[in-house]
C-alpha positions as CSV (number, residue, x, y, z in Angstrom):
1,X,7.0,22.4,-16.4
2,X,6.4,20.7,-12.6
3,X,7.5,23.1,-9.8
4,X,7.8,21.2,-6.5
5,X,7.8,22.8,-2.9
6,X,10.5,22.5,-0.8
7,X,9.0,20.2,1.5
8,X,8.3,17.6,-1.6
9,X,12.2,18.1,-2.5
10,X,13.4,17.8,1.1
11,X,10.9,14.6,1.9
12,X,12.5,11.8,2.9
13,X,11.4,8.2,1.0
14,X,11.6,4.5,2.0
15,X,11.4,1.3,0.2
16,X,8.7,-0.8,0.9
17,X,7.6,-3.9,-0.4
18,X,4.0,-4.1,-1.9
19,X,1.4,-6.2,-3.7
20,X,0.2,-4.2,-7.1
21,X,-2.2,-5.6,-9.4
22,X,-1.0,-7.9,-12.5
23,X,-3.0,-5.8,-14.5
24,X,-1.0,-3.1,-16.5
25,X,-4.3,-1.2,-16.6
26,X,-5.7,-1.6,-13.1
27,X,-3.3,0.8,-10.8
28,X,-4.2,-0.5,-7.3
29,X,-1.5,-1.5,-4.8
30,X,-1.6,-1.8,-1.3
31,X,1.5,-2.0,1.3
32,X,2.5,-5.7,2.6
33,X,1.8,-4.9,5.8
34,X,-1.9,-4.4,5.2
35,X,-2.3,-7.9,3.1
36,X,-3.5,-10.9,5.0
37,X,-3.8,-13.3,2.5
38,X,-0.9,-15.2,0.9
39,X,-1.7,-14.2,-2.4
40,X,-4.4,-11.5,-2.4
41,X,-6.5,-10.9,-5.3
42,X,-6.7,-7.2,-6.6
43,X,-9.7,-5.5,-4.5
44,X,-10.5,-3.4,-7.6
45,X,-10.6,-5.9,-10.6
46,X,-9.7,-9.2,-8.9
47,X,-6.8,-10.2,-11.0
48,X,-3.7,-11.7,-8.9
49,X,-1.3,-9.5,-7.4
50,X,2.2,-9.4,-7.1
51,X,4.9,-8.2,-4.8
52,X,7.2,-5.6,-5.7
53,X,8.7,-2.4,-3.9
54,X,8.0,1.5,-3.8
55,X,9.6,4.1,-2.9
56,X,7.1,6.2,-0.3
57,X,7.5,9.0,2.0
58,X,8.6,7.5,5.8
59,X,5.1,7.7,7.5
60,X,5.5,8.1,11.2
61,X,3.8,5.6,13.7
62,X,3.1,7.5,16.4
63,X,0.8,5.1,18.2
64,X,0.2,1.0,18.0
65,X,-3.1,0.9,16.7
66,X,-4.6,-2.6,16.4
67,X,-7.6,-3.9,14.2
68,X,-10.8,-5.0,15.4
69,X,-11.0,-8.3,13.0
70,X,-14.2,-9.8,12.7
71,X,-15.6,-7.6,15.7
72,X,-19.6,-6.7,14.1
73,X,-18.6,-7.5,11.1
74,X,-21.0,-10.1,9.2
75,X,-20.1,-12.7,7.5
């Protein structure tokens, strides 16, 4: 038997789109937002991806934080 606190009962969830791995063994997933690809390849087993929704808690954004994109990174 599962207990759950309050706070996981009382959470409250949005639905997101996502990409999540073909794979039916491979779990990863990663939120839209995130992917800059058209049509990323899994980062774990690199099988396609496809877009489908999730239901997550509401994070909040706080601040606007920005990447640094190819900043010292090599290539």
């Amino acid at each position: 038997m599962a207990t759950t606190t309050l706070e996981e009962q009382t959470q409250e969830l949005e639905h997101i789109e996502i990409w999540k791995c073909k794979q039916p063994e491979c779990k990863a997933w990663t939120r839209k937002e995130f992917v800059t690809e058209e049509l990323p390849d899994c980062p774990l087993c690199k099988s396609p991806m496809v877009r489908s929704y999730k239901h997550l808690p509401v994070m909040d954004k706080k601040t606007k934080k920005k990447f640094l994109v190819g900043k010292g990174r090599s290539k």
